[in-house]
C-alpha positions as CSV (number, residue, x, y, z in Angstrom):
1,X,6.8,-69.5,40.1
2,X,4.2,-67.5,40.8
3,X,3.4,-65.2,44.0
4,X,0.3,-63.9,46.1
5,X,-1.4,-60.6,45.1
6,X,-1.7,-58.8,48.0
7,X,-4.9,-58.3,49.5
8,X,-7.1,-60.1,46.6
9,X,-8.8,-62.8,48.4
10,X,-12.4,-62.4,46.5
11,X,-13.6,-64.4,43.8
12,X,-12.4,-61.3,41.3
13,X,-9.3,-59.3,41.0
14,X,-9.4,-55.7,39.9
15,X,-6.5,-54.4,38.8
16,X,-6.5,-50.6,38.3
17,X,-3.5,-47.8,37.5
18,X,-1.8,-50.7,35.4
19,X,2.0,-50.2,34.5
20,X,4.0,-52.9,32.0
21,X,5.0,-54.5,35.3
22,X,1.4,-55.6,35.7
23,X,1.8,-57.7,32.7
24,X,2.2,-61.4,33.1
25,X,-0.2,-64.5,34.3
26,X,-2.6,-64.5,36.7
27,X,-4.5,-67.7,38.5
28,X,-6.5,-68.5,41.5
29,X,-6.3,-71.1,44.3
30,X,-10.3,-72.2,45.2
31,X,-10.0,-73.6,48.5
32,X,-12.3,-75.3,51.2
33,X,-12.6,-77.3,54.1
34,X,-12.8,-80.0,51.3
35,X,-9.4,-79.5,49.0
36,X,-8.4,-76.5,46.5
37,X,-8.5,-76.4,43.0
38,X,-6.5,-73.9,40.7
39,X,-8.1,-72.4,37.9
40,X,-6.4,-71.7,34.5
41,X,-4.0,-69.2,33.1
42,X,-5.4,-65.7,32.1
43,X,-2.7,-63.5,30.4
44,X,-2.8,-59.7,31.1
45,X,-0.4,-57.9,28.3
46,X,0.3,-54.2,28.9
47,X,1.1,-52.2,26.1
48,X,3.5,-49.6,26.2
49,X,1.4,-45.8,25.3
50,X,4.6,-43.8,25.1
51,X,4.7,-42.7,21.4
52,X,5.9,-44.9,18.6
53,X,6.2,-43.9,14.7
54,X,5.1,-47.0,12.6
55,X,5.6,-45.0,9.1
56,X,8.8,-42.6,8.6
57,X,8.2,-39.5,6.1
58,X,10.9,-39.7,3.7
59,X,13.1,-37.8,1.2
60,X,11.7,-35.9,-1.5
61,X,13.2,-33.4,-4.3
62,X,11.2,-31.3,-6.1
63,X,11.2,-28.3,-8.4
64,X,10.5,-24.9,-7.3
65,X,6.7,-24.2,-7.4
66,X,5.7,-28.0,-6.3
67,X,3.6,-29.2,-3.7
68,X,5.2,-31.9,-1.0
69,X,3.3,-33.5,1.4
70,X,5.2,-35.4,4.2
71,X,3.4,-37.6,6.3
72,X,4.3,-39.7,9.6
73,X,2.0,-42.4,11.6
74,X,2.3,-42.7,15.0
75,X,0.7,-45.0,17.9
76,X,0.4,-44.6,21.6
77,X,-2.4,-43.2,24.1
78,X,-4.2,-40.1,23.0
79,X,-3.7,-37.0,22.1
80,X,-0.8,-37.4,20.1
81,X,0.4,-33.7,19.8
82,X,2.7,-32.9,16.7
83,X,5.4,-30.8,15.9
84,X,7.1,-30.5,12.4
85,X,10.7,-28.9,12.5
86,X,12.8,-27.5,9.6
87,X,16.3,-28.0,10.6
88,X,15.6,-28.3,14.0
89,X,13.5,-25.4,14.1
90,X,9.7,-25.3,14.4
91,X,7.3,-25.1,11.7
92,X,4.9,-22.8,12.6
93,X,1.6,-24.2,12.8
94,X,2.7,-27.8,11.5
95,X,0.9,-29.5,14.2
96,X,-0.9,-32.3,12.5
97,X,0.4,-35.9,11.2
98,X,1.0,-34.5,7.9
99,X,3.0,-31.3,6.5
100,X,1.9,-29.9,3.1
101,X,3.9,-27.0,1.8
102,X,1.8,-25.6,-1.2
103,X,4.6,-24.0,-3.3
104,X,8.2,-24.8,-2.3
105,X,11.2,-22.3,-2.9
106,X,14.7,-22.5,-2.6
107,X,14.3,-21.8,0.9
108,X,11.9,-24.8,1.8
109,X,15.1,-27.2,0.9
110,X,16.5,-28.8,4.4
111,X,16.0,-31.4,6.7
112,X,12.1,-31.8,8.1
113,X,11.0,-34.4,11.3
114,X,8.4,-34.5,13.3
115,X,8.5,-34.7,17.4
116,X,5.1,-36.7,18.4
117,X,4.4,-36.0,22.2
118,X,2.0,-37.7,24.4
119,X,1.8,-37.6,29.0
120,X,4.0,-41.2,28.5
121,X,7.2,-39.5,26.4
122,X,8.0,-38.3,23.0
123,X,9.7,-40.4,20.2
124,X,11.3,-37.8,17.0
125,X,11.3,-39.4,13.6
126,X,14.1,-39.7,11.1
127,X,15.0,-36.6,9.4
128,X,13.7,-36.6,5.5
129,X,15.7,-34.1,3.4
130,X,13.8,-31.8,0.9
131,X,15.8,-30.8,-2.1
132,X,14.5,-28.1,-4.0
133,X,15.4,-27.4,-7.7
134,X,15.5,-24.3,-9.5
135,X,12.4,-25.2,-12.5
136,X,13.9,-24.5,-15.6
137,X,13.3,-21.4,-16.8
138,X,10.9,-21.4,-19.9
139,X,7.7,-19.7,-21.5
140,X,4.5,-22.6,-21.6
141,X,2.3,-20.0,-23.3
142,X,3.8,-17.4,-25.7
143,X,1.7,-14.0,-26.5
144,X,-0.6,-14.4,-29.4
145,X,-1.1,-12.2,-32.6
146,X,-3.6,-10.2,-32.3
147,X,-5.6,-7.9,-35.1
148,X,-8.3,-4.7,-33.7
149,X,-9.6,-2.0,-35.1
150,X,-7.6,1.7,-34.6
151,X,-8.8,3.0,-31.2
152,X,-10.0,-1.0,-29.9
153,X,-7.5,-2.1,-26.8
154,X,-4.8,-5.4,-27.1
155,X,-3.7,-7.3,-24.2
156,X,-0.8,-9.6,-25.0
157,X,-0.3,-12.3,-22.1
158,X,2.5,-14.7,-21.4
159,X,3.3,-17.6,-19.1
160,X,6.7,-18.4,-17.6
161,X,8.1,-20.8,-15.2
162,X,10.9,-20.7,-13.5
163,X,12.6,-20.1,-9.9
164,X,10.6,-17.0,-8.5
165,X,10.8,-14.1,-8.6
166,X,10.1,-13.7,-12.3
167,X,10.3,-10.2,-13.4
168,X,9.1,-9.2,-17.2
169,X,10.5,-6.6,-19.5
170,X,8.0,-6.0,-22.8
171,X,9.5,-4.7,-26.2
172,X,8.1,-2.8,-29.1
């Protein structure tokens, strides 16, 4: 059953301000002295702009040193402002869709989301847990022998991994 539109009487409607209650099916009566005629059927479907996430980021574990990306997509009308949080606390400066932390430590480890905000509401995605190892502790280049004349200089250098901080103690 459908209703009169208030005041539209002219041979086009203009809707403006539209809300999701605008959304339905809209016809016209043509009438004369003659008869009237209906047209067809046009559809009007309203989508909602409030924020929406359409990909979660998602768990990741890692050793220390790593890179982790986590990423979120989001719809709705723009801008679509971000805000990471660690453990429900900010992320300073984590404002875009994606979070990239360079070189995790133990102290990265915890639960990260994102709030997306936009003038129609906020949605918060689902919390994606970061577990951060401790890298094995190891040498991936040893110091190599080295032969110089008396009064020439020797460097010896090593490479380590491990959980930071490394500290080094030479021997003669």
């Amino acid at each position: 059953s459908s209703s009169a539109v208030p005041g539209a009487n002219g041979s086009s409607l203009a809707l403006s301000g539209i809300t999701l209650g605008d959304a339905g099916a809209y016809d016209v009566i043509v009438s004369n002295s003659s008869g009237s005629v209906t047209s067809s059927v046009a559809t009007l479907t309203v989508t909602n702009p409030a924020p929406a996430i359409t990909e979660q980021p998602t768990n990741r574990t890692v050793g220390t040193g790593a890179a982790v990306t986590f990423a979120v997509t989001a719809t709705g009308a723009n801008p679509l402002p971000y805000q990471w949080r660690l453990d429900s606390s900010p992320v300073a400066g984590a404002t875009s869709s994606s979070l990239v932390l360079a070189s995790v430590t133990l102290a990265d480890a915890g639960g990260y989301d994102v709030i997306v905000t936009n003038s129609y509401g906020s949605v918060t995605s689902v919390v994606a847990t970061l577990t951060v190892t401790n890298a094995p502790l190891a040498i991936v280049s040893q110091p190599v022998d080295q032969e110089v004349l008396a009064g020439d200089a020797a460097a010896f250098i090593v490479s380590a991994t491990g959980a930071p901080p490394l500290t080094y103690q030479w021997r003669f």
